[in-house]
C-alpha positions in Angstrom: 200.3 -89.3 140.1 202.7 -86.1 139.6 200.7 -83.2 141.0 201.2 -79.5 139.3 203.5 -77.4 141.3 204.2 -74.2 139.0 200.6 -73.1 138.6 198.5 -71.8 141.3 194.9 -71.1 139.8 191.8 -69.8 142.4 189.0 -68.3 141.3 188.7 -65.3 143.6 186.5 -62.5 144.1 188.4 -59.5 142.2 187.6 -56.5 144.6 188.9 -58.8 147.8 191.8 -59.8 145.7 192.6 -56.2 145.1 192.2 -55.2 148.4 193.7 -57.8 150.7 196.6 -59.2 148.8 199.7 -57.6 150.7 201.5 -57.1 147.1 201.8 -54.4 144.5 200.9 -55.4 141.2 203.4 -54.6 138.2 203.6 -54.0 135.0 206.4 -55.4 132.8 208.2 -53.0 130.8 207.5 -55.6 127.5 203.7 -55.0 128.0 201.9 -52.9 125.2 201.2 -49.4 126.3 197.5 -49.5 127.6 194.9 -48.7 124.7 191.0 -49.1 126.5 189.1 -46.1 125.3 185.8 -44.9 126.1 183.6 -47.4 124.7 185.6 -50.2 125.9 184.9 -48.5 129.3 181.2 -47.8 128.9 180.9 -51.8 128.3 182.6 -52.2 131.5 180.4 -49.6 133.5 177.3 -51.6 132.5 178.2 -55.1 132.9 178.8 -53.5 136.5 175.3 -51.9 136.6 173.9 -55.2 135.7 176.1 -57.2 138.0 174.5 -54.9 141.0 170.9 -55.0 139.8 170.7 -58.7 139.3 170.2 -61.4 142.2 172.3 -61.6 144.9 173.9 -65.1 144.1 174.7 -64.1 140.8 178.7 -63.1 140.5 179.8 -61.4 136.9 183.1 -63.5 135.7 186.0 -61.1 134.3 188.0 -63.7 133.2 191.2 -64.9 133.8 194.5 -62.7 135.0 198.2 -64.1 135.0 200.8 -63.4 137.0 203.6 -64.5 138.5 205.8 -63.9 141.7 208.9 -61.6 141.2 212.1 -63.4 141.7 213.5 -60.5 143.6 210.7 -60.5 146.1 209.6 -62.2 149.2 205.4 -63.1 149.6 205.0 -60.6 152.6 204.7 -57.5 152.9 206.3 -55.3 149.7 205.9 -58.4 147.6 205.4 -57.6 143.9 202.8 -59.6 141.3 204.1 -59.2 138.1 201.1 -58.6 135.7 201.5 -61.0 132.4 197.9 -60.6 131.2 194.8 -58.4 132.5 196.8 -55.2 132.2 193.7 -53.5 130.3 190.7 -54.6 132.5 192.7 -53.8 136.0 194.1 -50.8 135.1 190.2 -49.8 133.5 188.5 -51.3 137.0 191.2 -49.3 138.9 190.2 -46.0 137.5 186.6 -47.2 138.2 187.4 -47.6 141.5 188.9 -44.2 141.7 186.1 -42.6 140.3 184.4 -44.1 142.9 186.1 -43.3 146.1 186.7 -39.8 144.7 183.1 -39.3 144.2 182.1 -40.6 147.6 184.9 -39.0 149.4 183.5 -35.7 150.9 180.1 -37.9 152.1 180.7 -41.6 153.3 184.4 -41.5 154.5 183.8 -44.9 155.6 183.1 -46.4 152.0 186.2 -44.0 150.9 188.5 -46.0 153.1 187.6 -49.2 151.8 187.9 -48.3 148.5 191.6 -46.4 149.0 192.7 -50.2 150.5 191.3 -51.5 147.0 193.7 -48.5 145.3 197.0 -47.8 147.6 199.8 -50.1 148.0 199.9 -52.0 151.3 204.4 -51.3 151.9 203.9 -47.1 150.6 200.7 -45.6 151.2 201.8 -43.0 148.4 201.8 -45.3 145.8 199.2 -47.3 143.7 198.9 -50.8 144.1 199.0 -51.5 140.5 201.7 -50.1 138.9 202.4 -49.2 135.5 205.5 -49.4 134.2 208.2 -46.0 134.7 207.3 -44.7 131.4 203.0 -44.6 132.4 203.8 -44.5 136.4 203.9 -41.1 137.1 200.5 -40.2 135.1 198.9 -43.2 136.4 199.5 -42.4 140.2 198.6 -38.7 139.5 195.2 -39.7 138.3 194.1 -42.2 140.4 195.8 -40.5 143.7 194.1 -37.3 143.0 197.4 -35.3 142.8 197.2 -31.5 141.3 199.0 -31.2 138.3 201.5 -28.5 138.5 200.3 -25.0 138.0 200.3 -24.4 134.3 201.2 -27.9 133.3 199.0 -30.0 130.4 198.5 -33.2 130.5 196.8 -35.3 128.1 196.6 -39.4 128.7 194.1 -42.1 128.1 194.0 -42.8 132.0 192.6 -39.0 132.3 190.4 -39.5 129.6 188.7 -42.9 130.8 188.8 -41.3 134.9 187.0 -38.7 133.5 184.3 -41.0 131.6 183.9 -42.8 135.0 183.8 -39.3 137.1 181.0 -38.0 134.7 179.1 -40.9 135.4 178.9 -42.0 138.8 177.3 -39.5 141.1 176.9 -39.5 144.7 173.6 -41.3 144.8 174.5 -43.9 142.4 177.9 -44.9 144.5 176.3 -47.9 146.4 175.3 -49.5 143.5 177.9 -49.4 141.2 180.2 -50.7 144.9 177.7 -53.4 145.0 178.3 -54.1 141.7 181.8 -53.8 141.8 181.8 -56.3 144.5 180.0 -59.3 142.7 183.0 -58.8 139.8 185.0 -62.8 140.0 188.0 -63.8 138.4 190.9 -66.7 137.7 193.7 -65.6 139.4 196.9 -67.4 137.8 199.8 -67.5 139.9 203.4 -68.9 138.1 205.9 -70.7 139.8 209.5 -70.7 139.3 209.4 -72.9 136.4 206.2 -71.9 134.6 206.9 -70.7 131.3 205.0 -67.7 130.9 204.6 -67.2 127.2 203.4 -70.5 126.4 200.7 -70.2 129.1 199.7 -66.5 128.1 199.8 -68.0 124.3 197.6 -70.8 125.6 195.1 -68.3 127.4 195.1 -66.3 124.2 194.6 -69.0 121.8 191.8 -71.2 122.2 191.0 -71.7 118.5 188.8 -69.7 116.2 187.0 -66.8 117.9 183.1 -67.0 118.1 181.6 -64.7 114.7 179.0 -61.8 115.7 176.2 -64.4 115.0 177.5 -67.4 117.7 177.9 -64.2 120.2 174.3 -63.3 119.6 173.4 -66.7 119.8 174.8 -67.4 122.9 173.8 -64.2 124.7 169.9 -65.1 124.1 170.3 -68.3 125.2 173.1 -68.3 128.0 170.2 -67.6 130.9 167.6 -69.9 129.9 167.0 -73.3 131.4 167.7 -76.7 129.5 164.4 -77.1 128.4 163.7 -73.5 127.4 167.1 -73.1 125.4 166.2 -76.3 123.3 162.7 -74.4 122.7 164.1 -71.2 121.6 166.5 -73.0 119.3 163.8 -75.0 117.7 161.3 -72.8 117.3 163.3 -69.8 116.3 167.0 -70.0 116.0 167.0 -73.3 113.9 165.1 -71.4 111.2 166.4 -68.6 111.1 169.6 -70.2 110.6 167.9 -71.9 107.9 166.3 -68.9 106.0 169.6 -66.5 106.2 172.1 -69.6 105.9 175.4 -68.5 105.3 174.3 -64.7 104.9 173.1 -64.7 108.9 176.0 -62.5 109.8 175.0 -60.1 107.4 171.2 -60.6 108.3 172.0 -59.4 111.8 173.9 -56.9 110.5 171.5 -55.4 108.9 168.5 -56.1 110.9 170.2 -53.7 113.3 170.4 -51.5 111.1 167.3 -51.2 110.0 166.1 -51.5 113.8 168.6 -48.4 114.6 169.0 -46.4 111.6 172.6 -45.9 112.1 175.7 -48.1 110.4 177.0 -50.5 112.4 180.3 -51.2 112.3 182.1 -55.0 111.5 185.6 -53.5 112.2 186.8 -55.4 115.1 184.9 -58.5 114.7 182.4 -57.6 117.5 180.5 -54.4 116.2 177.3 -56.3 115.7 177.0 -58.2 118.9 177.8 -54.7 120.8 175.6 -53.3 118.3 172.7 -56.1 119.8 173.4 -55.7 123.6 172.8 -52.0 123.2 169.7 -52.8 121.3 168.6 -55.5 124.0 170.6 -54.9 127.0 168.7 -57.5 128.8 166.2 -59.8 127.6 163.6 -61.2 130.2 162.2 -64.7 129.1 158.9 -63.3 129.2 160.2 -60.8 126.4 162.1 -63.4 124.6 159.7 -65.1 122.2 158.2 -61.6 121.4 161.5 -60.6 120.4 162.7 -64.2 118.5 159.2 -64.1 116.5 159.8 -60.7 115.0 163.2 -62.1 114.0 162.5 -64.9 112.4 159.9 -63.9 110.5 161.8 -61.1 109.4 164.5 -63.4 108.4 161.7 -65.1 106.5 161.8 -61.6 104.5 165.7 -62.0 104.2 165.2 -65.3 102.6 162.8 -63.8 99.6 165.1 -60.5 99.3 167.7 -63.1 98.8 165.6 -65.9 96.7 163.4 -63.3 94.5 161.9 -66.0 92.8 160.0 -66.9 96.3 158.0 -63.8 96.0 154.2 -64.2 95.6 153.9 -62.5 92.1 156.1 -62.4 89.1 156.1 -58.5 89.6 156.9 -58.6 92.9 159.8 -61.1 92.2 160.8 -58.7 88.9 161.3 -56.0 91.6 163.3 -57.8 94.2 165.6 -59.3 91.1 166.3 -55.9 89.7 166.8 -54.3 93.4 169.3 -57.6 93.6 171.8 -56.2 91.3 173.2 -53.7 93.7 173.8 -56.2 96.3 172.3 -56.3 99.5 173.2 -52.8 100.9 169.9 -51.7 100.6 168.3 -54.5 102.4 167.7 -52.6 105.7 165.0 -50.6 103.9 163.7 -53.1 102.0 163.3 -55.7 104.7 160.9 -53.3 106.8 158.8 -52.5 103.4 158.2 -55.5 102.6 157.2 -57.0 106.2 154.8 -53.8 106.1 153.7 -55.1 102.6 153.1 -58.5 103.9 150.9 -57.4 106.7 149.4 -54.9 104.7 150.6 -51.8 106.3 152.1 -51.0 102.8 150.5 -50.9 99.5 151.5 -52.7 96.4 152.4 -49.6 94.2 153.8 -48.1 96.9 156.7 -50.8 97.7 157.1 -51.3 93.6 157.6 -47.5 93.9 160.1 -47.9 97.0 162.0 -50.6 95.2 162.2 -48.3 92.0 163.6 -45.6 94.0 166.2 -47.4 95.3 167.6 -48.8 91.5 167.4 -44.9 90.5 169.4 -44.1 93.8 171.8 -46.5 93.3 172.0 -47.0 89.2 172.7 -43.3 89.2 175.3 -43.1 91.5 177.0 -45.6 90.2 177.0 -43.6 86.8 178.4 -40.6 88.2 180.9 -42.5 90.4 179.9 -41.9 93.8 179.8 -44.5 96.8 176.4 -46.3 97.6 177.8 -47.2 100.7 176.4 -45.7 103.8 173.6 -44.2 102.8 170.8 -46.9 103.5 171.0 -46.2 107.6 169.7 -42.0 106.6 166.6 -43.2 104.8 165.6 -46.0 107.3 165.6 -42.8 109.5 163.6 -40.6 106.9 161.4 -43.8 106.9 160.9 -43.7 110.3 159.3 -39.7 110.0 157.0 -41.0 107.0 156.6 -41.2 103.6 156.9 -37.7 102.8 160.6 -37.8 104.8 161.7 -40.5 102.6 161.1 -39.4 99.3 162.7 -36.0 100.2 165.8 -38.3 101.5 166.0 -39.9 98.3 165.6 -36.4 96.6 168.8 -35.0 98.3 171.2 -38.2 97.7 169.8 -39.1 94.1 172.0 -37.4 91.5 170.4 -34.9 89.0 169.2 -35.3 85.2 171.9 -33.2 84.1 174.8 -35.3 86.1 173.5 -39.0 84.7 173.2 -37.4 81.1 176.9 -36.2 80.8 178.0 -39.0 82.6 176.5 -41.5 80.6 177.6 -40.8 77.2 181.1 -40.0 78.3 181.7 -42.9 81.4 181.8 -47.1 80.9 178.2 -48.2 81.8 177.5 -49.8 85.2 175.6 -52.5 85.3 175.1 -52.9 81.6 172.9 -56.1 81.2 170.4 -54.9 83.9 170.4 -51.6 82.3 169.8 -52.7 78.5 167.6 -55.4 79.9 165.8 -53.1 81.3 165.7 -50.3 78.4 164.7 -53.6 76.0 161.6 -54.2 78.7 163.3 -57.9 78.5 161.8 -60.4 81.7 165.1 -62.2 81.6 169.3 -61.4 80.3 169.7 -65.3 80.6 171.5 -66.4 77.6 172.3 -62.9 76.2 175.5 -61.3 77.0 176.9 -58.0 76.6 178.1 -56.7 72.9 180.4 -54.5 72.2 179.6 -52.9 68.4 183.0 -51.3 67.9 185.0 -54.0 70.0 187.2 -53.2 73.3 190.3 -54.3 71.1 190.0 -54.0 67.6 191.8 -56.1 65.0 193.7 -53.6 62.7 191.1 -55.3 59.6 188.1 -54.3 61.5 186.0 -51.8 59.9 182.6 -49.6 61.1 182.0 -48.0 57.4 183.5 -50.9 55.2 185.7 -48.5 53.8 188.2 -47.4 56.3 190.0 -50.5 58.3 190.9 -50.0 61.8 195.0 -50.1 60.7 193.7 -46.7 58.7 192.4 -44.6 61.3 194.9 -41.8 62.8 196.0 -42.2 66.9 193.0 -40.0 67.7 190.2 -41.5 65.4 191.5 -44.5 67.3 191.8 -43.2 70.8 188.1 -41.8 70.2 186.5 -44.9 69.7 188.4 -46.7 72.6 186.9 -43.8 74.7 183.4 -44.5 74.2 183.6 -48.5 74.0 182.0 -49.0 76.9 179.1 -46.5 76.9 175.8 -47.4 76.5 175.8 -45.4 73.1 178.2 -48.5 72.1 177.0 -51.8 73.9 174.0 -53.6 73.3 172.5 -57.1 74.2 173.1 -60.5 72.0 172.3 -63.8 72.1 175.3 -66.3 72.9 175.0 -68.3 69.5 175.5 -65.2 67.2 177.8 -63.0 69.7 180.0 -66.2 68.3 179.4 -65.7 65.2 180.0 -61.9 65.7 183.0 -62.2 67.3 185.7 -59.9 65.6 183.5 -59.6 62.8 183.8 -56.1 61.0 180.3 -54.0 61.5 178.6 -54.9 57.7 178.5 -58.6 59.0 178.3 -57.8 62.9 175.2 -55.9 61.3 173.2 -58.5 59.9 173.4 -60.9 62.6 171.9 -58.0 64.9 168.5 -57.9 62.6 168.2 -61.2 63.9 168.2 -61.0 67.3 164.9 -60.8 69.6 165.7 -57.8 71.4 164.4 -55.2 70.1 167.8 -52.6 71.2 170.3 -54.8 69.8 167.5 -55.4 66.1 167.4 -51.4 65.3 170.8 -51.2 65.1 170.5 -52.8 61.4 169.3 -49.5 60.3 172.3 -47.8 61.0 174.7 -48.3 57.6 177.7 -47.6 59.3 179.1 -47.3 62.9 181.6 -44.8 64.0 181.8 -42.0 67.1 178.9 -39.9 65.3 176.7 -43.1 65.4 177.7 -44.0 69.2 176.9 -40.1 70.3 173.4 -40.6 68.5 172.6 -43.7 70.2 173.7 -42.3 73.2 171.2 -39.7 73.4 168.5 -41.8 72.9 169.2 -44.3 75.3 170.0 -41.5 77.7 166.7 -39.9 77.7 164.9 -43.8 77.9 167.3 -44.1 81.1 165.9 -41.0 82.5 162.7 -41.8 81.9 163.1 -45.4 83.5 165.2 -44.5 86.5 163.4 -41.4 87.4 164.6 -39.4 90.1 162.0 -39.0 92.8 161.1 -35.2 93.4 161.8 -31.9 92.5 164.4 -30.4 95.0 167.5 -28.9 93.5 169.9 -29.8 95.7 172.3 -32.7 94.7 173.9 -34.3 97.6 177.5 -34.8 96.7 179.4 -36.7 99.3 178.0 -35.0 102.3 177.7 -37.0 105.5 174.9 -37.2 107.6 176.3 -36.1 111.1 174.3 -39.4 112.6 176.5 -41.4 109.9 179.7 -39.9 110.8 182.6 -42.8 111.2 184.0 -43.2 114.7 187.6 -43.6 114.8 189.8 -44.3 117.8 193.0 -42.3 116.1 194.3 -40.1 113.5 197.5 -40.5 111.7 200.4 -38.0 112.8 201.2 -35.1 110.5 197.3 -35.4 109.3 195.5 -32.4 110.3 192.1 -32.2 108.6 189.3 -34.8 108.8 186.7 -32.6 107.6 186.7 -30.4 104.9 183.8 -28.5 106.5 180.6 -28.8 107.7 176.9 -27.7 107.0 175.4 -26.8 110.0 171.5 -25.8 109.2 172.7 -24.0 106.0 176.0 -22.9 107.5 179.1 -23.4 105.9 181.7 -24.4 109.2 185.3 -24.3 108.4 186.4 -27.3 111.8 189.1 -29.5 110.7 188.4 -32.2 113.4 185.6 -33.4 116.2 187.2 -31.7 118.7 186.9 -28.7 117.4 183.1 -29.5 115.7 182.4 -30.7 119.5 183.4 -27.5 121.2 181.5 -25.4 119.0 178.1 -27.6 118.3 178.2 -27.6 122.8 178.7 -23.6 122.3 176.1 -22.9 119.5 173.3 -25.3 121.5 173.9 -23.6 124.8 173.0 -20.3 123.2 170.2 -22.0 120.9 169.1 -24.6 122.7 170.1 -25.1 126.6 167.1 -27.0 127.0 168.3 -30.0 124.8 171.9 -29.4 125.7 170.6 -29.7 129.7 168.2 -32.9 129.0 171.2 -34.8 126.8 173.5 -34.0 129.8 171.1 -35.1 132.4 171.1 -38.4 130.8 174.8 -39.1 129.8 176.1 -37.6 132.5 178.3 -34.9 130.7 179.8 -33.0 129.4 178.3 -30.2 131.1 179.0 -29.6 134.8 179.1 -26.8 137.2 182.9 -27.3 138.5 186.1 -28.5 137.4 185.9 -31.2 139.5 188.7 -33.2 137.8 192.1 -32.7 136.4 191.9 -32.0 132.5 190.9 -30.0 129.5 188.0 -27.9 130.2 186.3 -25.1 128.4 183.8 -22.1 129.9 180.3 -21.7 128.5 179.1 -19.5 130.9 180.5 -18.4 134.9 178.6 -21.5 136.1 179.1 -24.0 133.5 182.2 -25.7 131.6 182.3 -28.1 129.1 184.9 -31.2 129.4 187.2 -31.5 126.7 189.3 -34.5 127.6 187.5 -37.4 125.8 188.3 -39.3 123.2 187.6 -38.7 119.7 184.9 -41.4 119.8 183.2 -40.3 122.4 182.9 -36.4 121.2 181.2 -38.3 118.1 178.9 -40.0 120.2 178.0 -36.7 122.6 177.7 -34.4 118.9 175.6 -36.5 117.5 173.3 -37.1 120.6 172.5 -33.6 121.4 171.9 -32.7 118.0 169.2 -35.4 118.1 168.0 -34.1 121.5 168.0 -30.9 119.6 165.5 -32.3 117.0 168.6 -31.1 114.5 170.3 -34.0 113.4 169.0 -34.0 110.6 169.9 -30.8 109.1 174.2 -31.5 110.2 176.3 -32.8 107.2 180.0 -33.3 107.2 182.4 -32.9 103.9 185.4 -35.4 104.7 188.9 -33.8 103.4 190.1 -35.6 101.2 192.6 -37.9 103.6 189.6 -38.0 106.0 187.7 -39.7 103.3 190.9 -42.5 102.8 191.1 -42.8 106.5 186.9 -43.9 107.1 
């Protein structure tokens, strides 16, 4: 039996690795510049927190890391590892580390000096261990090692940003438990022979098939520290049905269960933004917690099932409602869901979920009429929902557009949604076996006539390009059955005309009285169907304000970049009333931080408390700073995703969030 003499593979504990192994670590010039931001960081400083808070025998696994000896080295002392994969979670735990010993430096030298063996090269005391390659070496070494920047100079890097993340939040007192946690990390360390051929392996490592969905993830998390027998419990008595009640929607289910759990988007971009979305939501689950938690979900997946399946509901009314709500997808779903689990336990009234579920068709029928996006909007009224009915209705108010919008709109734009909308004007249970009917047809034949005097062939270019205009307005579509729209089909209007006096709805019948169609007959029908629109799709209140494209601050988009040569992201924002001219969040960061400490310190002091930034009382770091007072400066070195995260977190602490909308230039708005 041939034994393998190229691979050396030993699962290790990581911190040991780091700090016995008499090599420095490099990284190859081919390896992608490193890219970990914030977020990818705060991930990492809580798996640690929970690796130090849970039983001693229980390790936490970072996976695997390759590398291979360099051919130009011995194995003693000055030996180099050349890094083939793990570049992003060593070079992120290094800065950890640095944090660390820089924060425990001045008080327990003794737990400094095992951390600097963790950090400094065994052959040069001046150099890191792991080293990046020339291009990133010099910035690398300068942040972990401490070194002063030269007087004047400006740095900006990702390993400043991320070292300054870790700095914020590891204090003095909290230093033994993030090195206890730091401790339990394990890992695969690969080792490549001579002959090893290193792409294939790291293509091997890096390709194990299709990549677990959101759902699987979720899955796994609640299960993964359960005994056998109370894993096959769980899964039978919750997971299996939900499964069954979402089916192939139970990505989108989770989706937007969180979303109506956190009233705040959550993000699919990346393929993991709903199971990071669920950890921060249940960071741990106890067993004891467990079928508390998996009851609430499956029975509201139970409510998924009938938003999904209308025809499940328990009255025709009921199942009317959640048909029509249908029509615009399931973006609104987050709302619904929790109204109708309140109706179902009777914390809601009847007329007042009919009247929720109306509300949401005007919201969204009437956007759709004046052309604006229903997308992100459902995540601000499950927060107004949260604060009451009274919060809700005025949410709707601000983002449902006005009378006068829908009425110019609609006899001038192509009509969305046309079957549910003349269905609905016709007070018709059903559209099946009707379809949609246009009276002066979307291409006319040049015999066609709407007076039976004039053919289509006779009309000048603008008669012509007048009619085309309005073809799909409601003043010029109507509902017919299937059997005579054949019959109709490229008929003139005289015999179009008396196949409509014999159709059951009652729209599509009064159009017999008309003797002759043309664009004064479509402007005249449009007016009265416009009013019967406004009428059915009411919009809920009486506030003036028309919300056109503004951006809840909370439902700002998080970016990790911005394109080069792009300047602007926002157009401006309304602050409380005020009109703020900040192109970017940098800028919106520095000044919300400003206005609060002068407004609200309190909030401002209590969010910074808790984060841990990015308030502090000295420079204590290399990096962009700003003053707010002579005791006080505000750190302006993170990332743009981060300076989201902190704007939109002391705003809430302020009790303000609310009252902060952002205008997206226009390439802001292409870029979200």
């Amino acid at each position: 039996m041939l034994n393998a003499t190229n691979i050396d593979a030993t699962a290790t504990n990581t911190i040991t690795w780091l700090a016995t192994g008499h090599w420095s670590i490099v990284v190859p010039v081919y390896q992608r510049q490193y890219r970990w931001d914030i977020g990818s960081c705060e991930r990492l400083l809580v798996d640690v927190r929970a690796a130090a808070d849970s039983p001693a025998s229980h390790m936490h696994f970072i996976g695997s890391i390759l590398s291979s000896l360099s051919g130009d080295a011995g194995s003693g002392a000055g030996a180099e590892l050349v890094l083939i994969d793990g570049q992003q979670r060593l070079t992120t735990l290094m800065l950890l580390i640095s944090a660390l010993h820089h924060t425990v430096r001045p008080t327990d030298p003794e737990l400094a000096d095992e951390l600097l063996q963790v950090l400094v090269s065994p052959a040069d005391g001046r150099r890191t261990k792991l080293r990046p390659h020339s291009a990133w070496a010099e910035v690398f070494e300068d942040v972990v090692l401490d070194r002063t920047p030269a007087q004047g100079a400006h740095r900006e890097s990702r390993f400043d940003d991320n070292y300054a993340f870790f700095r914020s939040q590891i204090s003095v007192e909290e230093a033994p438990r993030i090195w206890r946690g730091l401790q339990k990390l394990e890992h695969v360390a690969i080792t490549l022979g001579v002959g090893a051929n290193a792409q294939q392996i790291f293509e091997s490592l890096n390709s194990t098939g299709e990549p677990l969905r959101d759902h699987e993830l979720i899955h796994n998390y609640i299960l993964m520290g359960l005994s056998h027998t109370e894993q096959r419990q769980i899964e039978e008595q919750y997971w299996i049905p939900i499964e069954r009640n979402t089916g192939d929607s139970i990505a989108a289910f989770w989706r937007q269960y969180l979303v109506m759990v956190t009233g705040r988007e959550v993000s699919v971009a990346g393929g993991r933004g709903v199971y990071d979305t669920f950890r921060q939501v249940f960071p741990r689950i106890e067993a004891a917690q467990l079928r508390a938690y998996a009851h609430e979900w499956r029975s509201y997946s139970e409510v998924y099932r009938t938003l999904m399946n209308p025809e499940e509901a328990p009255d025709s009314e009921l199942s009317r409602q959640l048909h029509f709500a249908k029509t615009f997808g399931s973006s609104m779903y987050p709302l619904i869901m929790r109204d109708y689990a309140d109706l179902l336990d009777g914390a809601l009234a009847r007329e007042s979920f009919i009247s929720r579920i109306e509300n949401v068709q005007s919201l969204a029928l009437r956007r759709a009429v004046v052309g604006l996006s229903n997308d992100r909007l459902v995540a601000r009224l499950c927060r107004a929902r949260d604060s009451g009915a009274q919060a809700l209705e005025r949410a709707f108010e601000r983002v449902t557009p006005s009378d006068a919008r829908v009425r110019v709109a609609l006899k001038y734009s192509p009509l969305p949604y046309p079957a549910y909308v003349l269905g609905r004007l016709a007070d018709l249970h059903t559209t099946n076996g009707l379809g949609i009917e246009h009276i002066v047809p979307a291409a006319p034949a040049d015999s066609w006539s709407g007076d039976g005097v004039r053919t289509w062939a006779e009309l000048s270019d603008d008669e012509q390009n007048s009619h085309r205009a309005l073809a799909d307005t409601i003043g010029n579509l109507t509902l017919l059955e299937d059997e005579l729209a054949l019959s109709a089909l490229d008929k003139s209007y005289a015999a179009k005309r008396r196949l409509y006096a014999r159709s059951t709805v009652t729209l599509t019948a009064a159009l017999d009285a008309v003797p002759a169609w043309n664009t004064t007959a479509i402007a005249a029908r449009s007016t009265a169907l416009v009013e019967r629109f406004i009428e059915v799709w009411r919009r809920p209140g009486e506030l003036a304000i028309d919300d056109d494209g503004l951006t809840p601050i909370l439902d700002a988009v998080r970016r990790r970049g911005w394109p080069a040569g792009w300047e602007r992201e926002f157009a401006y924002v309304e602050y409380r009333g005020e009109h703020w001219e900040v192109p970017d969040i940098k800028y919106l960061f520095n000044r919300v931080f400003k206005r609060l400490w002068a407004d609200s310190r309190d909030a401002v002091i209590s969010y910074n408390a808790r984060r841990g930034g990015p308030v502090y009382e000295a420079r204590s770091w290399n990096g962009q700073w700003d003053q707010l007072d002579d005791s006080h400066h505000l750190y302006m070195g993170w990332d743009s995703s981060y300076m989201l995260t902190a704007v939109q977190g002391v705003l809430d602490e302020a009790g303000i969030a609310a009252e902060v909308f952002l205008k997206y230039s226009y390439i802001g708005d292409a870029m979200r």
